[in-house]
PAFIPA-652526 format. One line per 4 residues: number of its first residue (from 1); their letters; for each residue x, y, z of N, C-alpha, C. Coordinates in Angstrom, 1 decimal, m for minus. Atoms other than C-alpha are relative to their C-alpha. Last residue first. Layout:
residues N
NUM> a> X Y Z X Y Z X Y Z; ...
//
This chain:
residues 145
145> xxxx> m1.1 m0.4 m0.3 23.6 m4.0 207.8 0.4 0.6 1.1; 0.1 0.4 m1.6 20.3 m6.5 207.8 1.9 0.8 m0.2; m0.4 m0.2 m0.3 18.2 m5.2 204.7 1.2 0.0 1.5; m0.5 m1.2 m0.5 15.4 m6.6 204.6 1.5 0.2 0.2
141> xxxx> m1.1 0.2 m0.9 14.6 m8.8 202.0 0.6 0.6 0.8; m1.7 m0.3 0.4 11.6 m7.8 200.0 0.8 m0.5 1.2; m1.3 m1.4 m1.0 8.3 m8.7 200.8 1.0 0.1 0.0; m0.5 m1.6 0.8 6.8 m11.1 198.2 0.8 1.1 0.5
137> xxxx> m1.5 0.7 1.0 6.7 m14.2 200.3 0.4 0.9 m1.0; m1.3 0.5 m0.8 4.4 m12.6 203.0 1.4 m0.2 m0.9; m0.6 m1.5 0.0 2.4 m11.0 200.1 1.0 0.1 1.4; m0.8 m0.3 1.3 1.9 m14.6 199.2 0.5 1.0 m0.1
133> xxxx> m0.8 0.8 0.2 0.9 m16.1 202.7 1.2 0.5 m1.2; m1.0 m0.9 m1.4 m1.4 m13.1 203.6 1.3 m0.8 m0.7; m0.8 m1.1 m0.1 m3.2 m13.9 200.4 0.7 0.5 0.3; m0.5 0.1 1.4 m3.7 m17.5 200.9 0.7 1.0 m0.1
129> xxxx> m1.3 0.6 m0.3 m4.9 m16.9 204.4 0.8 m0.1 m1.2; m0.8 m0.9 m0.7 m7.4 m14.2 202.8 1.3 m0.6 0.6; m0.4 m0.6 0.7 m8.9 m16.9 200.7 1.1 1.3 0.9; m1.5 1.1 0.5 m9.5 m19.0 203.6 0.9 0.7 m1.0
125> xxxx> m1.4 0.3 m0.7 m11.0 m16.3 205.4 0.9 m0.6 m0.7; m0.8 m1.0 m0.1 m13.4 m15.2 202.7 1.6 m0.4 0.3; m0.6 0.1 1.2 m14.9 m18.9 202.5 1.0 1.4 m0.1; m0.8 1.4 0.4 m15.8 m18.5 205.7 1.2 m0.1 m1.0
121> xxxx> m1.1 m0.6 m1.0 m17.2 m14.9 206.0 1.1 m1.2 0.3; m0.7 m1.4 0.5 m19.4 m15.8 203.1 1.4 0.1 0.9; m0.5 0.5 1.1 m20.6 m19.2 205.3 1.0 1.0 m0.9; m1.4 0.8 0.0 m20.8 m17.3 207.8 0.7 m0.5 m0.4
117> xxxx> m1.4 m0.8 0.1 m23.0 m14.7 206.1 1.2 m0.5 0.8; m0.7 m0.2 1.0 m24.7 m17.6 204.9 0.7 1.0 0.0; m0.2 1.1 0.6 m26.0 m19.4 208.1 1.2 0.6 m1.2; m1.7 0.1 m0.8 m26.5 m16.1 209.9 0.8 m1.0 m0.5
113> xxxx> m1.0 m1.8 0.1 m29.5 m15.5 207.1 1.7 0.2 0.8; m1.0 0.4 1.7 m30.2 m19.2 207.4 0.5 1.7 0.0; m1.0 1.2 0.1 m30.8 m19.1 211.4 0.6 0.1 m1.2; m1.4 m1.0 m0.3 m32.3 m15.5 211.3 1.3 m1.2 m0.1
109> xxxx> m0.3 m1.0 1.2 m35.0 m17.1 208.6 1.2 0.5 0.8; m0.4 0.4 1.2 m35.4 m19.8 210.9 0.4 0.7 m1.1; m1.2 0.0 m0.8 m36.2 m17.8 214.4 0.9 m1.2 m1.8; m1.2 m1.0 m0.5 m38.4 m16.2 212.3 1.0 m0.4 0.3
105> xxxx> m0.2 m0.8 1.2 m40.5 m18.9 211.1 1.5 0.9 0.1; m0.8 0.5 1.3 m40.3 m20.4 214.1 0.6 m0.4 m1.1; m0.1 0.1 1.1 m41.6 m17.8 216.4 0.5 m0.7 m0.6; m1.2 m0.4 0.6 m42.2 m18.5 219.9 m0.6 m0.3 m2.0
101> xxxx> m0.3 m0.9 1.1 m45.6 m18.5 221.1 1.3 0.3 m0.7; 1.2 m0.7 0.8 m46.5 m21.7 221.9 0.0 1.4 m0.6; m0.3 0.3 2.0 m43.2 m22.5 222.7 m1.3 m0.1 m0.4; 1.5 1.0 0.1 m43.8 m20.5 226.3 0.0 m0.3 m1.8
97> xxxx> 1.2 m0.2 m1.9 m40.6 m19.3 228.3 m1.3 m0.9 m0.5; 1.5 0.1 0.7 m38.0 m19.8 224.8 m0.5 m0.2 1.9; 0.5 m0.4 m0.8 m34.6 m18.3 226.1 m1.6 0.0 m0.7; m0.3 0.1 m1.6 m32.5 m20.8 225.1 m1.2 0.8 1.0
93> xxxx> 0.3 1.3 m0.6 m33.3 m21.3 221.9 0.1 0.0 1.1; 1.5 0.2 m0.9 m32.7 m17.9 221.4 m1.0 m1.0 0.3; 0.5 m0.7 m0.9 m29.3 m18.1 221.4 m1.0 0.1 0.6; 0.9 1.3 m0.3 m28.8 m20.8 218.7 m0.4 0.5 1.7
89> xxxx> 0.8 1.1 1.2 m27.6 m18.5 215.8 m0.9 m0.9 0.8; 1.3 m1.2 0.0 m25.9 m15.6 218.5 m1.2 m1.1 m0.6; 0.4 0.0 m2.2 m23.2 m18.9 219.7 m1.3 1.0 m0.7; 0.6 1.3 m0.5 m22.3 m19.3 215.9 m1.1 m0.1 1.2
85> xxxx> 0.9 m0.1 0.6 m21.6 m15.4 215.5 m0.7 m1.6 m0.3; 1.1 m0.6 m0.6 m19.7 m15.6 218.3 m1.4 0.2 m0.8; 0.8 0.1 m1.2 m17.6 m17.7 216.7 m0.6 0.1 0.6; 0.6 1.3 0.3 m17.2 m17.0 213.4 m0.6 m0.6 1.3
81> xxxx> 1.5 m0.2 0.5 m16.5 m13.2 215.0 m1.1 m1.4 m0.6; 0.9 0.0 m0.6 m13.8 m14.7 217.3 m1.2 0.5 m0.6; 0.5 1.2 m0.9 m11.8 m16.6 215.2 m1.3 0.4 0.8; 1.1 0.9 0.9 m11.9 m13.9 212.2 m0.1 m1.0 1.0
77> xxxx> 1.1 m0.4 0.1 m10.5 m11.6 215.3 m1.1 m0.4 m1.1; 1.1 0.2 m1.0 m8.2 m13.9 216.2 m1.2 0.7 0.0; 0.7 1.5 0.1 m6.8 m14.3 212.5 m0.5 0.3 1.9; 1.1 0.9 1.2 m6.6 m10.8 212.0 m0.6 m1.0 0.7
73> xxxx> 1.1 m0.7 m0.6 m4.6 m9.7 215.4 m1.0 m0.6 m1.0; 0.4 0.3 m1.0 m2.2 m12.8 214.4 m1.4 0.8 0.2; 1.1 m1.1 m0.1 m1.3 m11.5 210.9 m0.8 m0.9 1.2; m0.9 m1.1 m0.5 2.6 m13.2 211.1 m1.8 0.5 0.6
69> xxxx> m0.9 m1.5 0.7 1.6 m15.5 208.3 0.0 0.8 0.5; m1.6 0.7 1.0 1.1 m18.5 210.5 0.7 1.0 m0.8; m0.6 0.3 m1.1 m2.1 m16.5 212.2 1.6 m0.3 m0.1; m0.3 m1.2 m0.5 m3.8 m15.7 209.6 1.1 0.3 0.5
65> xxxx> m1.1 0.0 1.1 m3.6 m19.6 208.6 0.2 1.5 0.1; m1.1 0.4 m0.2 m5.4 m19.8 212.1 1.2 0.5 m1.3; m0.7 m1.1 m0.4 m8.2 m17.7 211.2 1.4 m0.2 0.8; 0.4 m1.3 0.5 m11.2 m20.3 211.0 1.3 1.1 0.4
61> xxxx> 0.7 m0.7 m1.6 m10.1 m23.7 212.4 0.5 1.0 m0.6; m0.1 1.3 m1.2 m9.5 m26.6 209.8 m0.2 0.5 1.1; 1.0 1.0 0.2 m10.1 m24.9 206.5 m0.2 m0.6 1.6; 1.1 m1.4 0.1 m7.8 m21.7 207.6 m1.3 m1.2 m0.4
57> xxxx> 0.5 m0.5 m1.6 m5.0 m24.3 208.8 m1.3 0.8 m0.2; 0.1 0.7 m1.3 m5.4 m25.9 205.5 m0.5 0.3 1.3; 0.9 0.4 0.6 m4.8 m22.5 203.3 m0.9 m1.6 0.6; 1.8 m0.7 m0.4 m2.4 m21.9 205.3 m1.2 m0.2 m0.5
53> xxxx> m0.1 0.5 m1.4 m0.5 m24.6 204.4 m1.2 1.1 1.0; 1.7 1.1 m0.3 m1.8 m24.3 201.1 0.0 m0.4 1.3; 1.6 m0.7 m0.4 0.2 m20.7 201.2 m0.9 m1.1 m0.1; 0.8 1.0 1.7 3.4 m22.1 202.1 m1.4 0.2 0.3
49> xxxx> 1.4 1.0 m0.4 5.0 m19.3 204.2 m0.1 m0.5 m1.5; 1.1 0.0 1.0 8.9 m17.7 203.4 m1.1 m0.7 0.7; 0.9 0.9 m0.8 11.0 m16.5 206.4 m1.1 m0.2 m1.5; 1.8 m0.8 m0.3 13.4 m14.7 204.1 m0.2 m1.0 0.4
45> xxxx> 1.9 1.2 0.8 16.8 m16.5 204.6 m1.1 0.7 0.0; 1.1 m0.2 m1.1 19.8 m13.7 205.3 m1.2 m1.1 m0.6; 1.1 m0.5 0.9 23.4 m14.5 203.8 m1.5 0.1 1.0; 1.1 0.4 m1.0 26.4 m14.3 205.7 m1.0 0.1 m1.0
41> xxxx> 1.4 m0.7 0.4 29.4 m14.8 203.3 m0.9 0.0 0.7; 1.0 0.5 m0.5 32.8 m16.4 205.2 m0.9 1.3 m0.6; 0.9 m1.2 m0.4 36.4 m15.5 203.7 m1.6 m1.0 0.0; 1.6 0.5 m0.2 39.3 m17.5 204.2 m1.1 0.4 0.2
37> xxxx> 1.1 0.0 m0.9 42.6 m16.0 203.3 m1.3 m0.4 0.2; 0.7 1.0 m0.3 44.9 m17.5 201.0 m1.2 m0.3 1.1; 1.0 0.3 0.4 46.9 m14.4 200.4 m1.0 m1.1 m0.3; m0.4 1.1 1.2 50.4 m15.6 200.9 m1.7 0.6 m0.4
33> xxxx> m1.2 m0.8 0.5 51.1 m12.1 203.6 m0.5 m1.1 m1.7; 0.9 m1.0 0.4 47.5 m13.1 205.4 1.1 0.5 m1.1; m0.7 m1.0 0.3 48.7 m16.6 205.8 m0.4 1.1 m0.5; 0.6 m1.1 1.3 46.4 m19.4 206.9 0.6 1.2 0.0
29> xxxx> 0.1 m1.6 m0.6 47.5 m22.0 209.7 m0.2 0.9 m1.5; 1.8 m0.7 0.3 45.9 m25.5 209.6 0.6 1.3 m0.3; 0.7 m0.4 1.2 49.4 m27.6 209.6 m0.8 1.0 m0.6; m0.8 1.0 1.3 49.2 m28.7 212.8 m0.1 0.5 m1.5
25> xxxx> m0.5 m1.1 1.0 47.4 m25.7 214.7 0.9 m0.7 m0.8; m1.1 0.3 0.0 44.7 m27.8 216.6 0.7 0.8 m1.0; m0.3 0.6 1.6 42.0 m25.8 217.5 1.6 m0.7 m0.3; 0.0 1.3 m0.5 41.7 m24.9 221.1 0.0 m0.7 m1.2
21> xxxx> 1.7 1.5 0.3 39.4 m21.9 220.2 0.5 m1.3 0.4; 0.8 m0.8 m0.1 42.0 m18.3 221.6 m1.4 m1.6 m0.1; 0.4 m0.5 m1.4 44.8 m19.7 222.1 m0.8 0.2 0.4; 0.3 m1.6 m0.1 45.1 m21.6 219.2 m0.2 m0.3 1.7
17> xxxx> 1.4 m0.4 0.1 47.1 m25.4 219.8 m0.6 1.3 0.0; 1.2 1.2 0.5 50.3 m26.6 218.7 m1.1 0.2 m0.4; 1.7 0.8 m1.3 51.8 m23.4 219.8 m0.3 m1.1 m1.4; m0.6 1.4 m0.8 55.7 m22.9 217.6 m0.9 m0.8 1.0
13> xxxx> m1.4 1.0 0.7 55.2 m19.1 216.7 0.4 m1.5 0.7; m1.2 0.0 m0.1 51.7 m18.1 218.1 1.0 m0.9 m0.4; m0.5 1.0 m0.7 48.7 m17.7 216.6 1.1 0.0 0.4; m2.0 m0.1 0.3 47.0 m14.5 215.6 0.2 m1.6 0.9
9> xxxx> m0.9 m0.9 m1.3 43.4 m15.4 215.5 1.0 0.0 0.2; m0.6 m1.2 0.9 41.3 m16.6 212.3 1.2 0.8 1.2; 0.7 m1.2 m0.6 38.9 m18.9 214.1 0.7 1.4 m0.6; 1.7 0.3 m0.5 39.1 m22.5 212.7 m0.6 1.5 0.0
5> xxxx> 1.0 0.4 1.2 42.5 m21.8 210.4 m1.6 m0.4 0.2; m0.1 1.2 m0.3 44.7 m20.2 213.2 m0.9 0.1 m1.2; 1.5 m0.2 m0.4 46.4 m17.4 211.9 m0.6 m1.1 m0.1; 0.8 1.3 0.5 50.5 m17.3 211.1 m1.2 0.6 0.4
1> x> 1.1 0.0 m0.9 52.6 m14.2 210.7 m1.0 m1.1 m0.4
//
């Protein structure tokens, strides 16, 4: 019994070419009786992340490197709270009617107070891309049988 040598498929006595892939059968054929069989390993790649890469994307727009490691809901929800929390900081600029009485004192203290829990909530993120990145590359192998 012959077997073609591209695809493994019974060949027939005296074909040139498999039937089955079009492979040329000069020569190529592989004997199951001579033991010479040809065996193929699958292996699985973990998806690994590079955590400075995250670590980058999370410097360069808040909640992206979230993002890269799979934790999408996260990283748009550190997008939109840096966000929004920008936009609240220059709000009430807008709605000054008479700047004679506007406060600001006040409107300065809510500036730096929003100032530094973005800052905080900043610096967090990036660290947290990091994180995601490493317990990404730690997760075991699944299983693919």
């Amino acid at each position: 019994m012959s077997y073609c040598s591209k695809c493994g498929s019974l060949a027939k006595e005296g074909a040139s070419f498999c039937d089955r892939c079009g492979a040329p059968l000069g020569g190529g054929f592989q004997s199951y009786s001579q033991g010479n069989q040809a065996t193929v390993s699958y292996t699985w790649k973990k998806n690994e992340k590079e955590p400075i890469l995250a670590i980058i994307l999370s410097v360069i727009i808040p909640g992206v490197g979230q993002m890269y490691c799979g934790k999408v809901g996260r990283g748009i929800a550190i997008l939109l709270v840096l966000g929004l929390m920008s936009v609240v900081s220059i709000v009430p600029l807008l709605f000054i009617t008479d700047p004679e009485d506007f406060d600001f004192a006040g409107f300065m203290a809510l500036n730096i107070l929003i100032s530094v829990v973005l800052l905080i909530i900043y610096i967090w993120q990036i660290y947290d891309a990091y994180r995601c990145a490493e317990s990404c590359n730690e997760a075991p192998v699944p299983n693919r049988y």
